[in-house]
C-alpha positions in Angstrom: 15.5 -19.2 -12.9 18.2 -19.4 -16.1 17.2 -15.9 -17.3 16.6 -12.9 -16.0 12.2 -12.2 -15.5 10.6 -9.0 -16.1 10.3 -7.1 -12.7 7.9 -4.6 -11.1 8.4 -3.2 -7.9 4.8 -2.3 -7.0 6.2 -0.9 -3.2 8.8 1.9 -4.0 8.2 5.7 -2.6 9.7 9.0 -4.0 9.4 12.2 -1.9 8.2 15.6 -3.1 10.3 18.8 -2.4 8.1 20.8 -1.9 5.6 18.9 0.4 8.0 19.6 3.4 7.2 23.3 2.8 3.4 22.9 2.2 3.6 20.7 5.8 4.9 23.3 7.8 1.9 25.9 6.6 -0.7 23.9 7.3 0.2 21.3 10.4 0.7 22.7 13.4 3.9 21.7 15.6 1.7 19.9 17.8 0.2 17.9 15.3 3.6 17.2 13.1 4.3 14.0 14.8 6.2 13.3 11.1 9.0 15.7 11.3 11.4 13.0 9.5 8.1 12.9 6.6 7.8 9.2 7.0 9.3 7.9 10.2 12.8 6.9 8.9 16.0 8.4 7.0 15.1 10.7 3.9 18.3 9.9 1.4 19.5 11.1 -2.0 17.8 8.0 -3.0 14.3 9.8 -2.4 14.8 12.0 -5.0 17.6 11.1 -7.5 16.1 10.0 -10.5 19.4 8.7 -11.5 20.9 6.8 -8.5 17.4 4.9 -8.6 17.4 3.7 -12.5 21.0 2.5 -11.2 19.8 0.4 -8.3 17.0 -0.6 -10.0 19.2 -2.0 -12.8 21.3 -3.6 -9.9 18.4 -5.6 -8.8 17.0 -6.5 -11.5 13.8 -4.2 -11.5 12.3 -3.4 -14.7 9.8 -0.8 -13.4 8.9 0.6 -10.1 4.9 1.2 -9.3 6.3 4.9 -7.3 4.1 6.7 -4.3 5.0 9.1 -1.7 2.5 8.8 1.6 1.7 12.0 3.3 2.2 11.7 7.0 -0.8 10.8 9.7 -0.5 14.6 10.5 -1.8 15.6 7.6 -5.0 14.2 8.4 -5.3 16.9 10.4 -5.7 19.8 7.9 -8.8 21.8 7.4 -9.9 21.0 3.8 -7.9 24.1 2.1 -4.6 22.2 3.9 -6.0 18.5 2.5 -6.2 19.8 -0.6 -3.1 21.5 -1.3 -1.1 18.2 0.8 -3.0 16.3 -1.8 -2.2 17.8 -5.0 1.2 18.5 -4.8 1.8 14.9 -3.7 -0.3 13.6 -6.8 1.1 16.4 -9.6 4.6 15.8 -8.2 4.3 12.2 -8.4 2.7 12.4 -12.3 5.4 14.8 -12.7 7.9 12.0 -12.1 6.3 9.5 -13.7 6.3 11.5 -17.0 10.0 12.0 -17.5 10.5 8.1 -18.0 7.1 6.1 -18.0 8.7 3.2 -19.3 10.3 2.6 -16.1 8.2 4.3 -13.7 4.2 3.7 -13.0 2.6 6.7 -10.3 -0.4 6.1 -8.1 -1.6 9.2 -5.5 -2.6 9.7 -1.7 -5.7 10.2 -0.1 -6.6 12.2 2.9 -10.1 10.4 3.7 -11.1 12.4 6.8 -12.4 14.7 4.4 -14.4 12.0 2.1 -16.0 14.7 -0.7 -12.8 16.3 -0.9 -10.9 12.9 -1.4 -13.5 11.4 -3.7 -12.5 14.8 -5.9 -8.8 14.1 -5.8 -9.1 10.8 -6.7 -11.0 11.3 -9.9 -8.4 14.5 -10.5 -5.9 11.6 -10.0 -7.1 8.9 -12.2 -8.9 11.0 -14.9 -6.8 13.9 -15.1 -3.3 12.7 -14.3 -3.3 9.5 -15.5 -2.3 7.8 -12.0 -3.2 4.0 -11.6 -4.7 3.5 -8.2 -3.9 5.6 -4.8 -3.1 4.9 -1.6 -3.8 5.7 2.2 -2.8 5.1 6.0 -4.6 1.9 7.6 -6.7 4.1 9.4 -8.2 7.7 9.1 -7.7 10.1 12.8 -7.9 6.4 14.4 -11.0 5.4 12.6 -11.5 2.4 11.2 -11.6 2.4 6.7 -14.7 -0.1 7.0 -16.9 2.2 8.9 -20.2 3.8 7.1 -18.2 7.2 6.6 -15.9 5.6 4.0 -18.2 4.2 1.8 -18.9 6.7 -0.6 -15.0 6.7 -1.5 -14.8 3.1 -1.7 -18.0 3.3 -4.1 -16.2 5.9 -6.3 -13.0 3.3 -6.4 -14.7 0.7 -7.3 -16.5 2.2 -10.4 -13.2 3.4 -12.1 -11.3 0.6 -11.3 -8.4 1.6 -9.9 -6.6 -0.3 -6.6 -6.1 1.2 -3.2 -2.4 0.7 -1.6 -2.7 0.7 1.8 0.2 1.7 3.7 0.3 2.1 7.7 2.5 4.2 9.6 3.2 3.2 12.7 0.7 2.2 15.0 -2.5 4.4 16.7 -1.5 3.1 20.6 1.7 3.5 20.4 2.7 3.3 24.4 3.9 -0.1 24.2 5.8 0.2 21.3 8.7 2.6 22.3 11.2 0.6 22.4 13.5 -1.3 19.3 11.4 0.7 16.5 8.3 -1.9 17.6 6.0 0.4 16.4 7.4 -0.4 13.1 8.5 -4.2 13.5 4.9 -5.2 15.0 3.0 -2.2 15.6 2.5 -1.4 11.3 1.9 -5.5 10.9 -0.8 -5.3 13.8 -2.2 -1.7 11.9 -2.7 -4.1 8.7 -4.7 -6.5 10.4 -6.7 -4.2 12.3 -7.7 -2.4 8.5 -8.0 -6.1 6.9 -10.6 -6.7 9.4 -12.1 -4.0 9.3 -13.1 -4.2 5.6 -13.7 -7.3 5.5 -15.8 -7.7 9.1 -17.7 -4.5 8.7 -19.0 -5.4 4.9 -17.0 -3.1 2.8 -15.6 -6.1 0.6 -18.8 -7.7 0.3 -20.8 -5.0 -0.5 -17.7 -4.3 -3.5 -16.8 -6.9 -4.8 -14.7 -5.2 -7.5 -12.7 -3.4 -5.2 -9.0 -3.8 -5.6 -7.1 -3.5 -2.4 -3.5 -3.7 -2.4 -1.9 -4.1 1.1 1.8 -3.8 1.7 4.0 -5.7 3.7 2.0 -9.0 3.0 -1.0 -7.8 4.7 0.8 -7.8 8.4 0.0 -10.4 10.4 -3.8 -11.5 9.6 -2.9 -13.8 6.4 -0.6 -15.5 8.7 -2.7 -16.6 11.0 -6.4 -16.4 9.5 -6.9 -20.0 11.0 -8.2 -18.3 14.5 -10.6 -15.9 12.6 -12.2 -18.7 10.7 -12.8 -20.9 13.6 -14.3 -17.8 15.7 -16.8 -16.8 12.1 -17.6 -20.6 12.5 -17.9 -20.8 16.4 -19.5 -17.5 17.2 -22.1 -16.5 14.2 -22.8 -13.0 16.2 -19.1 -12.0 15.6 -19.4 -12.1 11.9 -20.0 -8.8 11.3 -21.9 -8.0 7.6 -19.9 -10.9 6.0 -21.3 -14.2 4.2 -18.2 -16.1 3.9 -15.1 -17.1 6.2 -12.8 -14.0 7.0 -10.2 -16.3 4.7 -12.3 -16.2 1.8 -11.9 -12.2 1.9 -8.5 -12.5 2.0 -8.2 -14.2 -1.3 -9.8 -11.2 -2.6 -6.9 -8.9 -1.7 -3.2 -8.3 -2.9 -0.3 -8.6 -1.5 3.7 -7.2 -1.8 6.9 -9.5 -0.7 7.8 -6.7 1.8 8.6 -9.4 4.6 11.3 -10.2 4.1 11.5 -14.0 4.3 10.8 -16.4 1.6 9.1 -19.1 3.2 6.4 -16.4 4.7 6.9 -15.1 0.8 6.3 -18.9 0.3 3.3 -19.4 2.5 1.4 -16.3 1.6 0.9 -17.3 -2.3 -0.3 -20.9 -0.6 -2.9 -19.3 1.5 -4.0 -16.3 -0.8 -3.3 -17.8 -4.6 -0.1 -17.0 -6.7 -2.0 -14.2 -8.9 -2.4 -12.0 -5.3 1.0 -11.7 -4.5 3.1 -9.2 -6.2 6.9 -8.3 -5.8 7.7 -5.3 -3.8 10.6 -3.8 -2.1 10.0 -0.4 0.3 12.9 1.3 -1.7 14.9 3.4 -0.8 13.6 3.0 3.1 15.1 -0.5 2.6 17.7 -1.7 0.2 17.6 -5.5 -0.2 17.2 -8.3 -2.9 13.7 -8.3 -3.3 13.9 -9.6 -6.4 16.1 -12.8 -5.4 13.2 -13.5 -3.2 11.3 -14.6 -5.6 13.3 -15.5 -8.3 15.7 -18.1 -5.9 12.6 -20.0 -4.5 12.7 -23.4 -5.0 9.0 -23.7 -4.3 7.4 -21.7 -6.4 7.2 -22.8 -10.0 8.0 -20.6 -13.0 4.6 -19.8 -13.5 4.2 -18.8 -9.8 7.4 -16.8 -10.2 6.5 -14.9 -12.9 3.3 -13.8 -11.8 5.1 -12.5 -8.0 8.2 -10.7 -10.5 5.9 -8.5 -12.8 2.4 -10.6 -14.1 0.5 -9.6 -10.9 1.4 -6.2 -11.1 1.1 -5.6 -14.9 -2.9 -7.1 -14.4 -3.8 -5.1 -11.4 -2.0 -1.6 -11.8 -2.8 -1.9 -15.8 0.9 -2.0 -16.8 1.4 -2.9 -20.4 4.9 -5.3 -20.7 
């Protein structure tokens, strides 16, 4: 590209002081399997406003869509805990978002074990704090997001509008994974699939059509390799679950970040789901890389394409004026 694009970042994450405080009230020892809040390093980078604007600048990265998860733990709080967990995440991340909204977009975090309690946070969230979608773990005290339980949330989401960022951490059967940080290389990409299919297999995007799901990390592995899904839908009709289409034609629903990693998977992921699903993201500050040169350096995509990825994508789905 000759100039410089507009850029969102629609995967960045801040952390709150004072959740680390609120975690050690209401999670147990036994249950804190999060003690480093996230699974990886906490920097200066988490929470200095102005080291981020300067490696945003760096990269090229107009605005950043900002979240902070709350560890798997947390799903283990009575609903006093879940709600306290909840709205110090969500007011501290508004919080943030109001000292500079012109470079900074917010969206909250669920605890869905408690589904009343979560539907409440999320209209608190969206109405009252002006957030732009939320997010959650891939699955909720190892149940799956399609099942019956969830639907009432999903129901809520879809009638104001807002997406849902879904974000794994780690993976539920974790005995294999030891090893090399595989619980993160392939045990999160295997956690995405396992949520994709779920929604999709067990009805939840087909009985909400208008539902906006984000996934990061280009969806994990499932987009990748949706060819063996399809062919099982077509070859075995009593695997399809409460779905009236191919498992690939759900897909196309959903959006996607560029937190791969590689540009030709970058590449073939805005072939197989459309270039207006796909939507630049980075993981900041967990990972510090060019996401923007991704996109911007492919010789693929066409401007169009590009500029959709960089910020157009983004802009549409989280409501970002540019």
């Amino acid at each position: 590209m000759k100039k410089k694009s507009f850029a969102i970042d629609t995967h960045a994450h801040i952390l709150i002081p004072e959740l680390r405080e609120l975690m050690q009230k209401h999670i147990t020892s036994a249950q804190n399997d999060a003690r480093s809040w996230e699974g990886g390093k906490v920097t200066e980078r988490h929470f200095d406003r102005a080291l981020r604007l300067k490696d945003m600048n760096r990269g090229k990265v107009d605005m950043q869509v900002i979240s902070t998860g709350l560890p798997a733990a947390c799903q283990w709080t009575e609903r006093d805990g879940a709600r306290a967990l909840m709205r110090a995440v969500n007011e501290g991340v508004a919080t943030w978002v109001a000292v500079d909204p012109e470079r900074f977009v917010g969206i909250g975090t669920m605890l869905l074990h408690d589904v009343e309690l979560a539907i409440d946070e999320l209209r608190y969230a969206v109405n009252d704090l002006g957030l732009r979608g939320v997010m959650s773990l891939t699955n909720i005290r190892g149940r799956d997001l399609g099942e019956r339980q969830f639907w009432p949330f999903w129901a809520e989401l879809e009638r104001l509008g807002v997406p849902m960022f879904l974000h794994p951490q780690g993976f539920t059967q974790p005995e294999r994974m030891q090893k090399f940080m595989l619980t993160n290389t392939i045990g999160q990409p295997l956690e995405h699939a396992l949520a994709m299919a779920s929604l999709i297999h067990e009805g939840v995007l087909e009985r909400f059509p208008k539902l906006k799901i984000h996934f990061a990390h280009g969806g994990g592995y499932l987009p990748f390799y949706s060819g063996r899904s399809d062919s099982t839908y077509a070859r075995d009709p009593e695997s399809r679950g409460a779905i009236k289409h191919k498992p690939s034609w759900y897909m196309k629903r959903c959006w996607y970040d560029t937190v791969i990693f590689d540009q030709k998977m970058m590449e073939y992921l805005v072939d197989r789901v459309g270039e207006t699903k796909v939507m630049m993201g980075s993981d900041y500050p967990w990972r510090l890389w060019d996401a923007f040169g991704l996109v911007a350096t492919s010789k693929k995509l066409s401007r169009e394409a590009k500029e959709r990825v960089l910020y157009k994508n983004a802009a549409s789905l989280y409501g970002i004026r540019v």
